[in-house]
N, C-alpha and C positions, 0 to 999 in steps of 0.2 A: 296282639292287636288291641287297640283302643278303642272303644267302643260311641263315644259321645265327642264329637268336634264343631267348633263354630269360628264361620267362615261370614265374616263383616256381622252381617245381622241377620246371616240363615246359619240356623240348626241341621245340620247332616249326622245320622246316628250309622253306624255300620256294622252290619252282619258277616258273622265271621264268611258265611257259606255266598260272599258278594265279595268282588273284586272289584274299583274303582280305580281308573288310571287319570288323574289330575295333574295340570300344567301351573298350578300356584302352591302357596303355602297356607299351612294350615295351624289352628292353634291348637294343643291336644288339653283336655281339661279332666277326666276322666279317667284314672288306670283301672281297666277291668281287672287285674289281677288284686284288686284291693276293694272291687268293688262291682254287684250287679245293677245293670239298669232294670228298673221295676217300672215303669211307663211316664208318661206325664199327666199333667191334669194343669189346668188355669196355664198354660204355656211355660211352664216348670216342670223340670225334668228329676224325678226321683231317683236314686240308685240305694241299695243296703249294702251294708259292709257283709265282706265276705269272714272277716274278722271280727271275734269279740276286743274291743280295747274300754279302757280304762276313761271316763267322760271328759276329764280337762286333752288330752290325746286325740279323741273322737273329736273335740272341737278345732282343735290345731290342724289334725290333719283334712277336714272340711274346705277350712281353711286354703290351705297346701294343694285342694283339687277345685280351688275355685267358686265354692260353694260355700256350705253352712250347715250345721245340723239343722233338719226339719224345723219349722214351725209352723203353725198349728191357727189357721186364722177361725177356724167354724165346722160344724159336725161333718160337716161333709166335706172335710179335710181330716180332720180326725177320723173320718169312717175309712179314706184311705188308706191312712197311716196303719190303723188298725189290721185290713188287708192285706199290706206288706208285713206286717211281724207275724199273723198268721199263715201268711206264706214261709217263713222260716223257720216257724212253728219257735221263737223265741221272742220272750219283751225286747224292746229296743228302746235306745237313748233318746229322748228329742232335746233340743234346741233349748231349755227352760230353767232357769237359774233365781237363784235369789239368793249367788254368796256375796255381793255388797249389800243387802240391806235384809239383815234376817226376816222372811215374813214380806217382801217386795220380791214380785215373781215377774220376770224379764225375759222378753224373746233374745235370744244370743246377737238379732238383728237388730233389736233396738225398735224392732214396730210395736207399733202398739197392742195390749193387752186386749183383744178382744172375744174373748171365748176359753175355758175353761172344764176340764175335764176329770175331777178328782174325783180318786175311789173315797168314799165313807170313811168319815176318823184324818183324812190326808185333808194337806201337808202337814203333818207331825211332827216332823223336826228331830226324831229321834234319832240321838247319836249325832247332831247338826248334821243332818242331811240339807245337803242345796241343792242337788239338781234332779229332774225331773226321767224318769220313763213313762212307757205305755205298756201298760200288762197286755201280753198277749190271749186271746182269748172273751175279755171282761171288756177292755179297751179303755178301762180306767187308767188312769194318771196316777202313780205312786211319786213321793220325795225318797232319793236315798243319798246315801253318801260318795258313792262316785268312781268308788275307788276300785271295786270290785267291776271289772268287763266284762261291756255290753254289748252286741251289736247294736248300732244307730241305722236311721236313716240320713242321709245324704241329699238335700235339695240345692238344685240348681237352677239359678235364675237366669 
């Protein structure tokens, strides 16, 4: 079962232990087997991956579920974020890149840049690191290289 579905411009989320008999069609955007719903917040629906992948993959597949990896408008988006990777008790990937312009940090959205969360010493660049996570715990922002699987967050608009 699928967990998150949208029907014209209403949101219907579905629980397993709920049975709903509907005479229309519906669009599926979300595969729970790839991914938990963690709540919403500003009428944006969050899920984490139930899988570690590898960060250009975690964007694609985003992607692929209609969404995006997280980004990160202000602290009390960040204090979210931070919540869901302490719930997993792992960092996760967010949404934050700067492999065209070494040193230009980019939402994978293309919004604008407003707010900021690095640990001390970050962005570093060491080993040309481009993309961004959020340590779990600290809720700092680290730069790494990408390659090595993360769980992410998953936002859906």
């Amino acid at each position: 079962m699928k967990g998150f579905y949208e029907i014209g411009n209403a949101t219907v989320v579905v629980r397993k232990e709920r049975t709903a008999v509907v005479n229309f069609a519906i669009a599926e955007f979300v595969d729970d087997d790839l991914f938990d719903f963690w709540g919403m917040f500003r009428w944006h629906h969050y899920y984490v991956s139930k899988n570690a992948w590898p960060w250009l993959d975690a964007r694609l597949l985003s992607v692929q579920q209609h969404g995006h990896m997280v980004t990160i408008a202000d602290a009390s988006e960040d204090s979210l974020v931070l919540e869901i990777a302490n719930s997993c008790g792992t960092h996760v990937a967010i949404g934050f890149t700067d492999e065209v312009i070494e040193g230009t940090w980019v939402w994978v959205t293309g919004e604008p840049v407003t707010y900021m969360y690095w640990a001390p010493g970050e962005p570093n660049n060491s080993n040309n690191e481009d993309y961004a996570m959020l340590f779990v715990n600290y809720g700092y922002w680290n730069d790494y290289a990408g390659e090595v699987p993360d769980r992410f967050v998953l936002e859906v608009e």
